[in-house]
C-alpha positions in Angstrom: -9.0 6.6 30.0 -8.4 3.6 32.1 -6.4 3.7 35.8 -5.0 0.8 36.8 -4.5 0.3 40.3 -0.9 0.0 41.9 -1.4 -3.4 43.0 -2.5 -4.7 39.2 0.6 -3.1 38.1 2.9 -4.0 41.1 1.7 -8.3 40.7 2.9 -7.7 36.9 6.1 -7.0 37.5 7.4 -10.4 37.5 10.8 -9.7 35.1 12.9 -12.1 34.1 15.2 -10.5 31.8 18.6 -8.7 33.5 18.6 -5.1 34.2 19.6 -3.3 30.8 19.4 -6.3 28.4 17.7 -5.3 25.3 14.6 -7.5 24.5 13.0 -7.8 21.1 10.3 -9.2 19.6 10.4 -9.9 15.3 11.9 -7.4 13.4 11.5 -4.1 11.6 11.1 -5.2 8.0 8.2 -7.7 9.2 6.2 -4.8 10.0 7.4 -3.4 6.9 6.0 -6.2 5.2 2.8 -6.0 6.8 3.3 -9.1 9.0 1.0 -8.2 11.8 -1.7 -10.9 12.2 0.0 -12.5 15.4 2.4 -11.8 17.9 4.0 -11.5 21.4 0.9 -11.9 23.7 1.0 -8.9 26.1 0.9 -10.8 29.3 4.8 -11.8 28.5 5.8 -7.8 28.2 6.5 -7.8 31.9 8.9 -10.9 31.8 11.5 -8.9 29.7 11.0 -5.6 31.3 9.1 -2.4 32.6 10.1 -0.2 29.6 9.7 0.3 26.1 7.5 0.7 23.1 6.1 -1.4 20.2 2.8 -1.8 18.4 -0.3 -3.9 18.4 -1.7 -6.8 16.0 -2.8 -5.3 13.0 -0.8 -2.1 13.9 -3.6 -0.6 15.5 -2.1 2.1 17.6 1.5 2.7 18.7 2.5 1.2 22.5 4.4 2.8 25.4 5.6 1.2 28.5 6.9 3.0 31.1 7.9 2.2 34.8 6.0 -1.2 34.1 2.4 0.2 32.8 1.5 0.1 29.0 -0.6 2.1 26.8 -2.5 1.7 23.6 -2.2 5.3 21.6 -4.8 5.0 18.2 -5.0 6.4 15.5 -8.9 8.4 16.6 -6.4 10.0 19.6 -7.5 7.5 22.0 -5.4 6.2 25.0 -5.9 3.8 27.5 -3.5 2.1 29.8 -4.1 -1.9 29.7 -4.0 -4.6 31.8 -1.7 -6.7 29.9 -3.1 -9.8 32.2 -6.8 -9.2 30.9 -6.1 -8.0 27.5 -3.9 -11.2 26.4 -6.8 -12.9 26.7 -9.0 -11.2 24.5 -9.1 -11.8 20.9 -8.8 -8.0 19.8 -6.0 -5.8 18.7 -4.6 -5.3 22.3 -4.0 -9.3 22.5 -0.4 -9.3 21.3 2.8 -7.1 20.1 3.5 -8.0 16.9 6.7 -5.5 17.2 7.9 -4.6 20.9 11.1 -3.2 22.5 12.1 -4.1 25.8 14.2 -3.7 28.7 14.3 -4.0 32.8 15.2 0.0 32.9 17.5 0.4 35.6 19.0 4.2 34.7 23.0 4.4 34.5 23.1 7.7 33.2 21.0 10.7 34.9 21.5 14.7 33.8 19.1 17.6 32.9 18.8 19.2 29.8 21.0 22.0 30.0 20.0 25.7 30.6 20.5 26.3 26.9 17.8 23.5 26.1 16.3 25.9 23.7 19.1 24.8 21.3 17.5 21.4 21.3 14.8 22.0 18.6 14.7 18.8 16.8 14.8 15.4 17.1 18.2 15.5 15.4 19.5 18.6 17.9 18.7 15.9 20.2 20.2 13.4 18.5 23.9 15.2 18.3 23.0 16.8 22.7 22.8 12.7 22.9 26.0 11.6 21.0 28.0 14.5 22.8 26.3 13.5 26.7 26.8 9.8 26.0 30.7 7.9 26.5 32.5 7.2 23.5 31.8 3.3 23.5 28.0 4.1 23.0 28.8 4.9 19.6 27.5 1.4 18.4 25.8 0.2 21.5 21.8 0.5 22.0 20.9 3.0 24.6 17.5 3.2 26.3 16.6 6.7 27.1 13.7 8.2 29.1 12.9 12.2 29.2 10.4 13.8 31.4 9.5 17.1 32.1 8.4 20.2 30.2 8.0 21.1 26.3 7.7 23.1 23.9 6.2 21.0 21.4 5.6 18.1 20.3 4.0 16.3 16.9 3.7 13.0 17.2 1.6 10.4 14.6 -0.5 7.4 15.0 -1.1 4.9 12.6 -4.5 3.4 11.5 -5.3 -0.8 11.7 -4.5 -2.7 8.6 -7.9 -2.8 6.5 -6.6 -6.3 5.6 -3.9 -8.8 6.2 -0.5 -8.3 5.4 -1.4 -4.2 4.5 2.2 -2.8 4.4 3.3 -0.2 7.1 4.6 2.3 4.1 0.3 2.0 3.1 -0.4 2.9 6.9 2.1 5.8 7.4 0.5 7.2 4.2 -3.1 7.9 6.0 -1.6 8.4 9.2 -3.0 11.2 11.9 -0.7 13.6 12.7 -0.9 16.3 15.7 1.5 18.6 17.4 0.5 20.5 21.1 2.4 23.1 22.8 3.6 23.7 26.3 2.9 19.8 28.1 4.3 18.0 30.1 5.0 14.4 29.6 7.6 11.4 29.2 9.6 10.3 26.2 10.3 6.8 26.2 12.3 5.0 23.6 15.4 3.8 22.2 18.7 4.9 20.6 20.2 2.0 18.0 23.3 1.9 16.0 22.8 1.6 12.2 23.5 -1.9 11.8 20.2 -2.2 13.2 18.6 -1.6 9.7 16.3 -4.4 8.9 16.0 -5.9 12.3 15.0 -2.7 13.9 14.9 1.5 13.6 18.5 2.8 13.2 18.9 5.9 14.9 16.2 7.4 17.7 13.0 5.4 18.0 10.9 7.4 20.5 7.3 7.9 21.8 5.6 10.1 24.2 2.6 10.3 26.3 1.1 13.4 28.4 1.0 13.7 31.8 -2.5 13.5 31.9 -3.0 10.6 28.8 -4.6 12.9 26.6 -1.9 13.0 24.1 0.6 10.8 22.8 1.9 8.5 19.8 5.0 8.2 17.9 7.4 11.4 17.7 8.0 13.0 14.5 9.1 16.4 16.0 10.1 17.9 19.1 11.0 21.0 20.9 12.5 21.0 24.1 13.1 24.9 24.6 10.1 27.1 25.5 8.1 29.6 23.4 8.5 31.9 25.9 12.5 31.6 25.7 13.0 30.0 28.9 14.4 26.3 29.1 12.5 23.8 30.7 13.3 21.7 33.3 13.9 18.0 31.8 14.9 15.3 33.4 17.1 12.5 31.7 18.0 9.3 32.0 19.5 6.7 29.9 21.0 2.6 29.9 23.4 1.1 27.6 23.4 -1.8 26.7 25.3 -4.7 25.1 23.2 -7.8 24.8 20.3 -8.2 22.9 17.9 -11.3 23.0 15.8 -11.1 19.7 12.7 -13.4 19.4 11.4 -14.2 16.3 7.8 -15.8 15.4 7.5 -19.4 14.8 4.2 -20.4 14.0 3.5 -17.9 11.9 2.8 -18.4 8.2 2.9 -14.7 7.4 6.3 -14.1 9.0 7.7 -17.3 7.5 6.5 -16.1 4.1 7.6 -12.5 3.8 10.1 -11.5 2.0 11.8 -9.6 4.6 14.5 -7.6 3.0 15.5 -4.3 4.5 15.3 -1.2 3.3 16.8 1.8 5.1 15.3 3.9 3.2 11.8 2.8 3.7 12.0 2.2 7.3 13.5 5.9 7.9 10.5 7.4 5.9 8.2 5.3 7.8 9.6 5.4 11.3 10.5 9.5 11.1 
């Protein structure tokens, strides 16, 4: 595990985006297509915000970004937190986001999870605790979102690198690792989108987790806020709206220009979880 120090992190920060605009780079069914040779280089992460998630070139591991540090979560259970400075210009996996989310997280909404938290059991209990806690004209906004404290479980997956160009993300999901650990502590960062996203991004929760302590961590599959021991954890949430989204498409890239890029909901729901 890599530490960063504050002051690597701090001279990062240099955002250029508005709080609570939604940035992202290419789009869903790229990935879906296996178009993952190129991409956002990692240095430019912190000009659109200090928050969100994404994934490498050549898929190689899912990313997190929270509170303006990133980490790389892979497939053999590794994690590392980058310097996106020093890594953007290496030629490796780490170089570039050929998929990322991102937003200048400035919370508008803070609650706990309520006392009867062990209701919340699933990723779609969530889903409908979300829909009820959030004000009507959410419905078919995006909403950034950020849990931390105490669970009861979670199973996340990570997905391996493409064994060669243009190896679909349905191929990858297929051989992906898949782990759940119980009673940790950690954060959830990620988004909520409204299902005219389809194609373009993830409709419906998109949402990743690391530990406290970066030992665990990857995309969520399942989780469990409530304890094992039938006492509700203490969770904190928070949460952004928002209403503008700047999407930034590759240009120079053969393999993007070239796909066939057709969505399909279906496909992207089995694949995302």
């Amino acid at each position: 595990m890599q530490t960063l120090n504050s002051q690597t992190i701090l001279s990062s920060n240099h955002y250029t985006m508005a709080a609570n605009v939604l940035y992202q780079y290419s789009v869903m069914a790229a990935l879906m297509d296996g178009v993952a040779e190129q991409g956002l280089p990692l240095d430019r992460l912190h000009e659109h915000g200090n928050f969100g998630l994404g994934t490498f070139r050549h898929m190689a591991g899912e990313m997190a970004m929270n509170e303006g540090r990133v980490w790389q979560m892979t497939s053999d259970g590794g994690i590392r937190e980058l310097d996106t400075v020093v890594e953007a210009k290496q030629d490796n996996d780490a170089s570039c986001c050929p998929f990322a989310m991102v937003t200048n997280f400035q919370p508008t909404i803070h609650d706990a999870l309520p006392v009867d938290a062990n209701s919340i059991k699933s990723k779609d209990d969530f889903s409908t605790w979300l829909d009820d806690r959030l004000p009507a004209n959410a419905r078919n906004q995006f909403v950034a979102l950020r849990l931390k404290g105490s669970f009861a479980s979670v199973t996340i997956r990570v997905i391996p690198a493409q064994r060669f160009r243009g190896q679909k993300l349905a191929e990858l999901t297929a051989a992906q690792s898949e782990h759940t650990a119980t009673e940790l502590r950690g954060t959830v960062v990620g988004f909520r989108s409204p299902g005219y996203a389809a194609g373009f991004g993830v409709p419906g929760l998109h949402l990743h987790f690391l530990s406290d302590d970066d030992t665990y961590g990857g995309h969520i599959l399942a989780l469990d806020m409530g304890s094992q021991k039938g006492q509700a954890h203490g969770i904190k949430f928070e949460a952004a709206i928002m209403s503008k989204l700047h999407l930034e498409l590759p240009t120079d890239d053969a393999d993007f220009n070239n796909a066939p890029l057709k969505p399909d909901l279906e496909a992207i729901q089995k694949a995302e979880g």
